[in-house]
LONUKE-790852 format. One record per residue (C-alpha): residue in three letters; residue number from 1; x, y, z. Coordinates in nm, 4 decimals, decimal comma. Layout:
<recs>
 res   n       c1       c2       c3
 ALA NUM        X        Y        Z
...
</recs>
This chain:
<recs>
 res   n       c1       c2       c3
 UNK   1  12,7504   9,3663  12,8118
 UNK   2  12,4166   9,3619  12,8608
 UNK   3  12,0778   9,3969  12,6229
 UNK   4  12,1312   9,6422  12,4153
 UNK   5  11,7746   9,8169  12,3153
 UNK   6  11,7252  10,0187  11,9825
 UNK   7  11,3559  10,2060  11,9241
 UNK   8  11,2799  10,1309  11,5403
 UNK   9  10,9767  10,3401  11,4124
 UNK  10  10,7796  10,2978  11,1043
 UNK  11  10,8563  10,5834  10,8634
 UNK  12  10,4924  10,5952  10,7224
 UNK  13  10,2275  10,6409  11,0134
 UNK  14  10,4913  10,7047  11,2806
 UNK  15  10,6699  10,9367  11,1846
 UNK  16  10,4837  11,0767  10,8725
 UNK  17  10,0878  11,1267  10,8081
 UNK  18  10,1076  10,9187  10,4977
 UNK  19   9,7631  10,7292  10,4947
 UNK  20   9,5766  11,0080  10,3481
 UNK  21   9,8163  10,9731  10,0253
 UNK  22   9,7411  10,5929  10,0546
 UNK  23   9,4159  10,6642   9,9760
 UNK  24   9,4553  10,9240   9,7048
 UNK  25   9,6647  10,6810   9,5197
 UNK  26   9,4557  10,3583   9,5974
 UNK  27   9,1397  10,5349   9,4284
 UNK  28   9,2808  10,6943   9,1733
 UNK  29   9,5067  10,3028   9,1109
 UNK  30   9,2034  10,0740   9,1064
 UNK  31   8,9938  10,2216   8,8509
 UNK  32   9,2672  10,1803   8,5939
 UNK  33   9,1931   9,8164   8,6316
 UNK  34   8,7917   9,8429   8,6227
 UNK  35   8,7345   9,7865   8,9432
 UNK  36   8,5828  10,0816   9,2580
 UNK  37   8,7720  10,2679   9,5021
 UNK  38   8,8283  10,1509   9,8572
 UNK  39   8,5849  10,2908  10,1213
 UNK  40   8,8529  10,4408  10,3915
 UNK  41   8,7511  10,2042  10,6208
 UNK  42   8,8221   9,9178  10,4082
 UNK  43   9,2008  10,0148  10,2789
 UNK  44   9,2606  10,0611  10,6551
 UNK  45   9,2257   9,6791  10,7016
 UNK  46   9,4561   9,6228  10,4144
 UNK  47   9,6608   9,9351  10,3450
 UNK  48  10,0788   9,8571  10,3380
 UNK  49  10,4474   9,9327  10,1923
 UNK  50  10,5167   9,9359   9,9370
 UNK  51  10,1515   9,9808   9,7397
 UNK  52  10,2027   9,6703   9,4901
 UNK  53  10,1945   9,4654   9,7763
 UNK  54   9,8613   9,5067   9,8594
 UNK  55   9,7234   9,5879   9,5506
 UNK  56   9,8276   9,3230   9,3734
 UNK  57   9,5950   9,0987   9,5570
 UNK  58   9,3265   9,2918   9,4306
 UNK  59   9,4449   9,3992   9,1159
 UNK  60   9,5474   9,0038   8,9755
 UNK  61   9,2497   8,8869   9,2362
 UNK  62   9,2477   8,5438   9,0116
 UNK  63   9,6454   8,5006   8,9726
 UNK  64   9,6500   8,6124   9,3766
 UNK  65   9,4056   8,3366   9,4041
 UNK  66   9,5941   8,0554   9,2313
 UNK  67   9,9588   8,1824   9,4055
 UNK  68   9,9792   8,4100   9,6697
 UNK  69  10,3333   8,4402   9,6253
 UNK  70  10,2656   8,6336   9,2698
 UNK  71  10,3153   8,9725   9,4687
 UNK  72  10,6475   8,9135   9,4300
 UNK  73  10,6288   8,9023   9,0755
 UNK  74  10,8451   9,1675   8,9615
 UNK  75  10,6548   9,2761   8,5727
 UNK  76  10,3486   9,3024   8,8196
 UNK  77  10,5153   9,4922   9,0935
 UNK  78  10,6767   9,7370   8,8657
 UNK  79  10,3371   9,8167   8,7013
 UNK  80  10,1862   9,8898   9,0140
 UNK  81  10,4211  10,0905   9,0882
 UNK  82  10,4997  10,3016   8,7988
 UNK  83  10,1236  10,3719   8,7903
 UNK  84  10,1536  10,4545   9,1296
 UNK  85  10,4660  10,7211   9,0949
 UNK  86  10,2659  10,8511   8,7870
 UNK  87   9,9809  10,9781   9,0305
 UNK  88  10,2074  11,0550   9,2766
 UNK  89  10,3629  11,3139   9,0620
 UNK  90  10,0749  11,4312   8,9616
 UNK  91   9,9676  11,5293   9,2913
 UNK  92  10,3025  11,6671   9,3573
 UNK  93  10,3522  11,3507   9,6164
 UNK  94  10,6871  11,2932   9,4629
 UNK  95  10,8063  11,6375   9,5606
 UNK  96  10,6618  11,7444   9,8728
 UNK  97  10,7159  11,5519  10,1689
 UNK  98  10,3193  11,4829  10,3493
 UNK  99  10,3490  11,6433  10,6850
 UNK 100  10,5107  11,4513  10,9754
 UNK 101  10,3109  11,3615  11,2507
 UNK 102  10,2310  11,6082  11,5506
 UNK 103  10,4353  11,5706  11,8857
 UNK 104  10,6847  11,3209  11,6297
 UNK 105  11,0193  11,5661  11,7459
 UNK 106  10,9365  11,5589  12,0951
 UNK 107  10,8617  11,2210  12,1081
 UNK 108  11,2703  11,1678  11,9122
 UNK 109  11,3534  11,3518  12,1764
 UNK 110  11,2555  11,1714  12,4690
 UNK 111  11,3299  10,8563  12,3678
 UNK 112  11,7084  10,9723  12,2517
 UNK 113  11,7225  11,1530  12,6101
 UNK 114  11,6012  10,8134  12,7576
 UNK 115  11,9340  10,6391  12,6245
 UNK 116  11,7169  10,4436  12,3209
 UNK 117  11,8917  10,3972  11,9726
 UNK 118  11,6334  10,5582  11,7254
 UNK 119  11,6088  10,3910  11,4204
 UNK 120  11,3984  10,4315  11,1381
 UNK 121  11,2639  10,1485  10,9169
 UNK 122  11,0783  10,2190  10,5924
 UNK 123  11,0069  10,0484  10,2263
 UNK 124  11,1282  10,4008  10,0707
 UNK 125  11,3990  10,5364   9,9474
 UNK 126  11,6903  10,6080  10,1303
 UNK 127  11,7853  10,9711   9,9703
 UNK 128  11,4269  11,0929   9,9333
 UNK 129  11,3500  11,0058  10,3818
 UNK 130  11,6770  11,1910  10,4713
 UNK 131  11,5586  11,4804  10,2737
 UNK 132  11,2231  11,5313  10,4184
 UNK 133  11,3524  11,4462  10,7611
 UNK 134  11,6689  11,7294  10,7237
 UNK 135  11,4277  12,0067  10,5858
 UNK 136  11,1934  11,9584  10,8694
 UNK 137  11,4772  11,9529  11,1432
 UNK 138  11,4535  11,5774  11,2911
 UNK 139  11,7188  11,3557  11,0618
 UNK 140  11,9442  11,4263  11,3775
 UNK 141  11,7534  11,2455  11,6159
 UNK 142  11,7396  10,8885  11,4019
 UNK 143  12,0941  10,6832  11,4765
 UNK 144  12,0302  10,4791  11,1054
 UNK 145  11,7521  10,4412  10,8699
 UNK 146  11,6936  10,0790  10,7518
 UNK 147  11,5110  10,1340  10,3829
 UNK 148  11,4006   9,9498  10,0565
 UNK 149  11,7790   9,8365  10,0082
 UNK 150  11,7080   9,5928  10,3154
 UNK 151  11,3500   9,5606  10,3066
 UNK 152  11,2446   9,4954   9,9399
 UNK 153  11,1260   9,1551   9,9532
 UNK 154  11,0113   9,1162  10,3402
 UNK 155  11,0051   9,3079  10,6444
 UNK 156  11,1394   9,0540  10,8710
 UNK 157  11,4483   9,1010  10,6682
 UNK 158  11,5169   9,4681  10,7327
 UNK 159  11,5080   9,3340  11,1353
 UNK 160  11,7518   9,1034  11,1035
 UNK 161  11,9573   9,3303  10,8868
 UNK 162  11,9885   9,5796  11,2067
 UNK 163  12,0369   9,2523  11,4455
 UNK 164  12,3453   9,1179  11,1837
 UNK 165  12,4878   9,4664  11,1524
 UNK 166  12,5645   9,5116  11,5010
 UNK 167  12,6668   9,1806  11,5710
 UNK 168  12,5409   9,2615  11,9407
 UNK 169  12,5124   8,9481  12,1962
 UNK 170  12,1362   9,0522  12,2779
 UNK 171  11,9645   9,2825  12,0929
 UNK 172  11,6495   9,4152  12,1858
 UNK 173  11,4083   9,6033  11,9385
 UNK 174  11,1175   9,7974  12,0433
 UNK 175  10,9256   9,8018  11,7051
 UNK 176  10,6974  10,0576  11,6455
 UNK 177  10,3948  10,0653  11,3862
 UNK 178  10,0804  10,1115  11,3250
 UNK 179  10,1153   9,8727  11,0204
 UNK 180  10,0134   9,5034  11,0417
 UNK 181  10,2541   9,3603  10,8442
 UNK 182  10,5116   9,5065  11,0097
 UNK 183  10,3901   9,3818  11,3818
 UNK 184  10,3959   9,0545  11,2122
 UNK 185  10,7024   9,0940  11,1285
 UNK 186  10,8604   9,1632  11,4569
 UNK 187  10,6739   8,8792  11,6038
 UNK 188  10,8539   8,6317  11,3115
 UNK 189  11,2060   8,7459  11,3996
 UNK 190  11,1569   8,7286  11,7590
 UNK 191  11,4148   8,4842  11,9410
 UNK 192  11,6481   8,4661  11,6407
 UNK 193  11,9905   8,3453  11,7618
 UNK 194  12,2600   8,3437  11,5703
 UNK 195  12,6355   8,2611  11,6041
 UNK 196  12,5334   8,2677  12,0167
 UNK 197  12,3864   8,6389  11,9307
 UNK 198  12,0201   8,6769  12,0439
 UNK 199  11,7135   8,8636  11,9063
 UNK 200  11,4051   8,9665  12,1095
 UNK 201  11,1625   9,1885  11,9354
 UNK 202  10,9011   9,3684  12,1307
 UNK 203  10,5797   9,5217  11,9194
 UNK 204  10,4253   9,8177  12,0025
 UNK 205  10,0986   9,8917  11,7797
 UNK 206  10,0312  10,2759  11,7644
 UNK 207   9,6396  10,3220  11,6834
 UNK 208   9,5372  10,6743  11,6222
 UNK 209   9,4237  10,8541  11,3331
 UNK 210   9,7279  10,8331  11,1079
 UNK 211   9,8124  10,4752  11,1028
 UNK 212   9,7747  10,2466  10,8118
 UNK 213   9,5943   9,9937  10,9560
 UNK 214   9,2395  10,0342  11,2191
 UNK 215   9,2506   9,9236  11,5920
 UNK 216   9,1050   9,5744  11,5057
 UNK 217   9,3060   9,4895  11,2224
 UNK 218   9,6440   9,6142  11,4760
 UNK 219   9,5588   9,3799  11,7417
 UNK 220   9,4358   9,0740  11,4700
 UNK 221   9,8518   9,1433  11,4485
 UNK 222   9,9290   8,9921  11,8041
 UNK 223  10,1522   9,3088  11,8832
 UNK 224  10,2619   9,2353  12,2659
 UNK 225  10,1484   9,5985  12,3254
 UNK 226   9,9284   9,8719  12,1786
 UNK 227   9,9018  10,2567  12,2310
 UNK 228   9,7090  10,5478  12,0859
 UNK 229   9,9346  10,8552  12,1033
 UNK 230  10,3384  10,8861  12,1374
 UNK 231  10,2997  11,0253  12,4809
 UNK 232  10,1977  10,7000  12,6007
 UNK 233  10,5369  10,5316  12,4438
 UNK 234  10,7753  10,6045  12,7266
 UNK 235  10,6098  10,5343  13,0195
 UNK 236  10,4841  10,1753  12,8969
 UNK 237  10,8439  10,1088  12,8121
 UNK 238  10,9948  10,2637  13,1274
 UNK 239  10,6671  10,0627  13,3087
 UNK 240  10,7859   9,7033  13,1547
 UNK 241  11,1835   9,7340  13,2247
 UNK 242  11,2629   9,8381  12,8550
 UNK 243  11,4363  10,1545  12,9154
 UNK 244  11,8066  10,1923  12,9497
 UNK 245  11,9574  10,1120  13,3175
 UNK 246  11,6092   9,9616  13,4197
</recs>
């Protein structure tokens, strides 16, 4: 057998237009705590899943300060995050889905036409993605959603969830983002080998007006590609051999 390739997109600024939310929630979050809303083109150097970790940072600035690793304090994380949920419902976030990004379907499409595994990877819930993605039509085109279940603690751990699932010889992911953290996590589980199975992650940034993070801050990331729109996807993975019977 040889490489097998699965497409794993980012659920919030892939697939969904989630960034504007970010924001609603961000400035609405930090005043709570005395201190001034983000400027939009500030959270886009910082903005991430789940929200405590990267407002924690700025929230416990002195405890962040002293121990980075205090974002994975749980009392802390669970503030930030029922304050979050409590604006969210407010705003009706919790109950309508934000809209999914333009061209998303057609771009499913293609790639599932092209032979490519699509997989979705997202901080979220499971139950709450399925439903949004059903009610606008394109659950059918994603093979598996890796969530919060495998992805709690780090990102790099919902990757090697998908590469110890399938117990494949040589897996290939095509990550997908237009999140930092997430491009640095594909670069971190890239040439994991385990019990003779290899891992080789390739990052694609996607910069364009709905992902979390700006252009600079993307390719700060080290993704080993970058793109602005979805049309450009297939024919940079068709033009580097990435594709299915290339």
């Amino acid at each position: 057998m040889g490489t097998v390739t699965f497409l794993v997109r980012t659920m919030s600024d892939t697939v969904e237009t989630d960034i504007q939310r970010v924001l609603t929630i961000t400035t609405e979050i930090l005043p709570k705590y005395g201190l001034h809303p983000l400027p939009f083109e500030r959270l886009r150097k910082i903005a991430d899943g789940p929200f405590d970790l990267f407002l924690i940072p700025l929230v416990f600035a002195d405890e962040y300060k002293e121990d980075v690793n205090v974002i994975f304090n749980e009392k802390k994380r669970l503030e930030i995050r029922t304050c979050a949920l409590e604006i969210a419902r407010k705003h009706s976030f919790d109950t309508k889905p934000p809209n999914f990004v333009p061209g998303i379907e057609e771009s499913l499409k293609g790639t599932q036409s092209a032979g490519l595994r699509n997989v979705l990877l997202t901080t979220g819930g499971r139950r709450y993605q399925h439903h949004a993605m059903e009610t606008f039509g394109i659950g059918k085109y994603f093979a598996e959603i890796v969530d919060r279940d495998e992805t709690y603690y780090a990102k790099e751990q919902g990757l090697y969830y998908l590469f110890r699932e399938h117990k494949l010889p040589s897996l290939r992911i095509v990550l997908l983002s237009g999140t930092a953290s997430y491009i640095r996590a594909g670069n971190n589980v890239d040439g994991c080998r385990v019990a003779g199975n290899h891992l080789e992650v390739v990052t694609i940034a996607l910069s364009n007006g709905y992902s979390y993070n700006d252009e600079e801050t993307l390719t700060a990331a080290k993704p080993n590609m970058l793109i602005h729109s979805q049309d450009q996807l297939l024919p940079i993975l068709k033009e580097n051999g990435f594709l299915p019977g290339a």
